[in-house]
N, C-alpha and C positions, 0 to 999 in steps of 0.2 A: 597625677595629671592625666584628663585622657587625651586620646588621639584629634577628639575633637579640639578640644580647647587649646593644645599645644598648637595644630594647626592656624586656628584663627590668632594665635599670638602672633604668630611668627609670618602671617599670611605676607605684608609688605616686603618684610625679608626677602621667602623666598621667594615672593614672584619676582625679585630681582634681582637674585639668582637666579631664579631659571632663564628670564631674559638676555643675564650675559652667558650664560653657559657655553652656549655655540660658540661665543665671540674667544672666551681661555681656549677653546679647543684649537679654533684656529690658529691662533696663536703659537700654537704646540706648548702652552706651557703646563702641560700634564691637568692632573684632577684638582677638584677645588681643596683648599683647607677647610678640615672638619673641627667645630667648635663641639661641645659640649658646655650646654649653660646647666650648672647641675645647682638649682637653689630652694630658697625655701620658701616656696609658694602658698604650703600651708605649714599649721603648727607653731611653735613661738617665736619663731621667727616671718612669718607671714604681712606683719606690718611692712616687712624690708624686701622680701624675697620678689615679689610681683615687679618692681621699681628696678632690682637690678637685674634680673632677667631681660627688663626692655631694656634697660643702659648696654647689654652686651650689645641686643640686635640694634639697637642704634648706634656703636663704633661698627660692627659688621657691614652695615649700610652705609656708613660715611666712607669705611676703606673700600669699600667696594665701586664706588660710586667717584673715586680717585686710582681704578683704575687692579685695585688690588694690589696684593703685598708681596713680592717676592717672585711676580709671573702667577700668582693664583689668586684664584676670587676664593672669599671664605664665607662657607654653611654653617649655618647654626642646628643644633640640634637640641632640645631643650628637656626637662626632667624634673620635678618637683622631689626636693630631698623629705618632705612633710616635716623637715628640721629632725629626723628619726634617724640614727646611726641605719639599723636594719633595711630601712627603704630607702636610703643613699646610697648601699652596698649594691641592692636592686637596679638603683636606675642606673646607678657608675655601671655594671655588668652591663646594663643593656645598652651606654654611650658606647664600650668600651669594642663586645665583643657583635653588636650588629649593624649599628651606625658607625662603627670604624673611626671614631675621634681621634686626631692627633692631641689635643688639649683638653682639659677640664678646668671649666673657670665658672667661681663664684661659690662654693662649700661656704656656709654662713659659721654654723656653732664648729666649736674644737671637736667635738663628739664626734661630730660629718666629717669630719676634714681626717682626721686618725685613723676613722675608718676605712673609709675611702684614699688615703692614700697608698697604703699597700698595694692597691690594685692598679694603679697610674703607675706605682714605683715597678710593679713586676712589666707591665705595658709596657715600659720607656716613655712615657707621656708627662708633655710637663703640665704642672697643676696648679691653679691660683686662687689665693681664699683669704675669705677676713676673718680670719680664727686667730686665738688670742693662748694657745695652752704652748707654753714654755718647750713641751714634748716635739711638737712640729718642727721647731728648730733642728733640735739632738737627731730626731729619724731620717733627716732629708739627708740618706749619704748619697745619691746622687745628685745632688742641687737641681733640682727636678722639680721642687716646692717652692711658690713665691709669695709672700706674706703681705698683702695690702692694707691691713688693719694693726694695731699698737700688739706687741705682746700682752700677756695677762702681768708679768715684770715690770713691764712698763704705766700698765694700769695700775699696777699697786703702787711702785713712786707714786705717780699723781696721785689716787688716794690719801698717800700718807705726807706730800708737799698742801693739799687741799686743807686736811686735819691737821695737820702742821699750823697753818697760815690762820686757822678760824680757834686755836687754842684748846684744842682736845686734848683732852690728859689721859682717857680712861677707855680707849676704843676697843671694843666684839667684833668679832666675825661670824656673817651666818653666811654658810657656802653650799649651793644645792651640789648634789652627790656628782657629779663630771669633773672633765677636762677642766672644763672653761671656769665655772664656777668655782673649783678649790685651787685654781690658778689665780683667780684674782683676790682670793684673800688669803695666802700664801704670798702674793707677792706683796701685797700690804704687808703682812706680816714680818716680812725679812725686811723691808724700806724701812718700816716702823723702830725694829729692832735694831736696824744700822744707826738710825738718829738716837738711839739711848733709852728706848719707850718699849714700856710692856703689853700685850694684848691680854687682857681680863679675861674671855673668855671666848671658845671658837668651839663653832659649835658646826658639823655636815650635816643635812637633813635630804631625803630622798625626795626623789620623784612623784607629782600624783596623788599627792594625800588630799585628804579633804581637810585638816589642818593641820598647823603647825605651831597648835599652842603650846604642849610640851617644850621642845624646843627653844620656843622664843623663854618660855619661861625661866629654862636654863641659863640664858643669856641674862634678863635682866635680873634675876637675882646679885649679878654681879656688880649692877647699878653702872654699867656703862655711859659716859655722858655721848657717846656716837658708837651706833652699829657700820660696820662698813658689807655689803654683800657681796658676794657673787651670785647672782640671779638671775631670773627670765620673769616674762611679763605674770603668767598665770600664778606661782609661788610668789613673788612679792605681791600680787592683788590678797593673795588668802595672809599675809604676815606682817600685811599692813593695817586690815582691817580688824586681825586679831589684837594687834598691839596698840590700833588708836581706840580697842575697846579695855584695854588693861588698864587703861588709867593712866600708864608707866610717861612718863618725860624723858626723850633722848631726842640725838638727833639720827639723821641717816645719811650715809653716802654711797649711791646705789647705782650702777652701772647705768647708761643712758640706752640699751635696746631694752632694760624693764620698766625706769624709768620716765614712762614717756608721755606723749596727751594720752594712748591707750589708758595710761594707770590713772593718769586724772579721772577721766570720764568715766571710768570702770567704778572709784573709789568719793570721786566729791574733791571737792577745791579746798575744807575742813581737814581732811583726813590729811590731806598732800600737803598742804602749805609748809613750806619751809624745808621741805626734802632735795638733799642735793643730788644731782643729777649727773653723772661725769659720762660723758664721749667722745670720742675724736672729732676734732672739725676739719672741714674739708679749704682746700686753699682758695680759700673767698674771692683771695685778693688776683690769684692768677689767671691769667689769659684764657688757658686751657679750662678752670674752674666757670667760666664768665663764657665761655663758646658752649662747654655744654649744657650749661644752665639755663640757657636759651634751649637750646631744643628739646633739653626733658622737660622746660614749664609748657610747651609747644603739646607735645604730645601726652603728657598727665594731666596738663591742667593745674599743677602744681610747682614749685620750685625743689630744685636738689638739696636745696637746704633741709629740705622736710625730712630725706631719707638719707645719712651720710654714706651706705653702702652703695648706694648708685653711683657717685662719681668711682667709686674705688671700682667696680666693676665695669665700667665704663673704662677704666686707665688701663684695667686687664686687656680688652680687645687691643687698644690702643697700640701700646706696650707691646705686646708679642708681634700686632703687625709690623711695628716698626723694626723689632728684630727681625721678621722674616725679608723685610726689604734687607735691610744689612746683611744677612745670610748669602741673599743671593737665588734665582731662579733652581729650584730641583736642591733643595737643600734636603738636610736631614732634620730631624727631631732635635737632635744631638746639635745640629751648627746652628737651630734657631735659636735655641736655649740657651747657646751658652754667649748669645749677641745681645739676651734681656740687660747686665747689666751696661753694655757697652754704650747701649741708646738712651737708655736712660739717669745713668749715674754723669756728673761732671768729670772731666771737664769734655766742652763740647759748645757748639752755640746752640740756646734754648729755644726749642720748638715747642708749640703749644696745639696743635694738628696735627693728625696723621698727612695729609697733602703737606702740609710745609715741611716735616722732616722728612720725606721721601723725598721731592724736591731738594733740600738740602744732600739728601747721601747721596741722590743721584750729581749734584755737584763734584762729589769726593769730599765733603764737608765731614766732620763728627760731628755727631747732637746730643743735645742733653734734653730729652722729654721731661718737661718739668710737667706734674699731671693735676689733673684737676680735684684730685681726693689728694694730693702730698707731694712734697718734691721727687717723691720715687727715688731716692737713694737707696737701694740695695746693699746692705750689711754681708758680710761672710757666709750669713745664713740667708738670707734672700728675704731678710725685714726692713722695713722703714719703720721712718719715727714721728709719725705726722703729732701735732700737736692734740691738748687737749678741751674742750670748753666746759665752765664751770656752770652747771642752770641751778636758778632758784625757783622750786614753784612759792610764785605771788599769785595769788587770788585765782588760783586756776593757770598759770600761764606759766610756763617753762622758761626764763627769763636768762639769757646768758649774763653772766655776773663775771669774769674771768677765764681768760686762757694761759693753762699750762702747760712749758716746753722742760721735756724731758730729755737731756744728752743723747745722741746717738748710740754712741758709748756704753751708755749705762747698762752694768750688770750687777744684780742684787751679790 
């Protein structure tokens, strides 16, 4: 991202920052908190990464504009990961070691997130992302890491409750070469295996290619009646259009960030009909889901439904402000962190605004931020377990058919 167009993102922010600057100083409540929006502006994850870049600086603007979290206003400082391990380690160094971030929020793929957490983990900075690789759990030994997206474990139950439920006897796996992608059919694979079911055949395929017919070929020779993926948008466009030219009859159950109108429109409403679609859904039904959905259709022109990472990065700012009001004026790193699950896990009375549960802590109240991507229940490892929705494409259209809840609990 350049210098211009970060600026003109971020332009309302901080002129509103700058506006109250004078007024923390007087205050004495020291320097502002520094955000790091570190996402994927381009590359395959780009359908998402624009959407919740603005979801950060609109919780930033809301807590700001309620006074600030803790005695500090919070900055934004923002970074385009191009969804690339190597240009994530790039922009993390440049949040890290020039713009002086206390946080990094919003890492999209497991790739980014593994990367990039070493460097947050050596910083003392806590770090929040919607990455899905099993791995983020096991390395956070500082609980330093906070997970607002399902594991890739968690994705595979639901895969394999999905294929369960629709009477699949004979499921594949094709997993592009990463974190994320042999995380999620690996977790298929152990859920599958738990219920008594064997996988035919499981195939990795790399990065980048111009096709993937070999590969698939390997798969279908096993006559699989459903492929299950881990994938991104660009690799299922080329292994979609190679396999609705093979002739071959199956079905697919394909993560919802490759899955999506992109691949329709990319591929023909022909090629897609009937492809399952699986993603996390955001909490439709809640207060907090229904306050911000109004102002991100406000300022996109669209609803949050369209992009389920923008409430979860939206919960991020949220979230940490309401620890740092909990922490207290002149905290550390260390005392706002370790307030995330306090604000947000039960028991506590539910707040669905950063103003309301400041107002409430300033009470002496406990709260329980119930967020607009999930109930934000933090696990031992700093996941939740937001549900999942089932789409069918019909005639071009992504059509929710089903949602699946998967235990908190659950471990393959």
């Amino acid at each position: 991202m350049t210098t211009t167009r970060r600026h003109l993102l971020l332009a309302p922010a901080a002129a509103a920052l700058a506006a109250a600057a004078p007024q923390v100083l007087a205050q004495g409540a020291g320097a502002s908190f520094r955000i790091g929006a570190l996402n994927p502006v381009t590359g395959a994850g780009s359908p998402y990464g624009p959407g919740m870049q603005k979801a950060i600086v609109m919780a930033v603007e809301e807590i700001n504009a309620a006074g600030g979290a803790g005695g500090r206003k919070l900055e934004v400082f923002a970074e385009d990961t191009q969804t690339k391990p190597e240009a994530a380690v790039l922009a993390a160094k440049k949040l890290i070691d020039v713009n002086k971030v206390q946080a990094v929020l919003g890492t999209w793929s497991s790739g980014v997130t593994l990367a990039v957490m070493p460097l947050t983990d050596e910083a003392n900075l806590i770090q929040m992302n919607v990455s899905g690789a099993p791995a983020i759990s096991t390395l956070d030994k500082k609980d330093l890491v906070w997970r607002f997206q399902a594991t890739n474990d968690r994705f595979g139950a639901a895969f394999a409750e999905i294929a369960t439920k629709r009477g699949y006897k004979r499921p594949a796996t094709m997993a592009f070469n990463n974190a994320s992608g042999i995380g999620n059919t690996e977790g298929f694979r152990k859920a599958w295996e738990k219920r008594g079911g064997k996988v035919v055949a499981n195939v990795v395929y790399e990065p980048n290619r111009p096709s993937y017919r070999s590969e698939l070929q390997k798969v279908l020779a096993e006559k699989p009646d459903v492929i299950v993926t881990g994938s991104y948008l660009p690799d299922t466009t080329i292994l979609l259009r190679e396999w609705f030219q093979s002739g071959e009859k199956t079905a697919w159950i394909i993560p919802g960030w490759a899955a999506n109108p992109d691949l329709v429109k990319a591929l023909g409403a022909e090629v897609c009909e009937g492809i399952i679609s699986v993603d996390t859904v955001s909490s439709e039904n809640s207060a907090a889901f229904k306050h911000f959905d109004a102002m991100y259709t406000r300022a996109m022109g669209r609803s949050a439904l369209t992009n389920v990472y923008a409430p979860m990065a939206y919960d991020m700012g949220i979230s940490l402000a309401l620890a740092m009001e909990a922490a207290g004026p002149g905290a550390s790193i260390t005392q706002i962190n370790a307030k995330i699950r306090e604000v947000s896990n039960p028991a506590g009375v539910a707040v669905a605004t950063f103003a309301e549960g400041k107002a409430k802590l300033a009470a002496g109240q406990k709260i329980n931020y119930e967020g607009a991507s999930s109930k934000l229940d933090f696990d031992q490892f700093g996941d939740v377990s937001p549900d999942f929705g089932v789409y069918i494409v019909e005639k071009g259209q992504l059509v929710r058919r089903d949602v699946v809840s998967i235990p908190a609990d659950y471990r393959p």
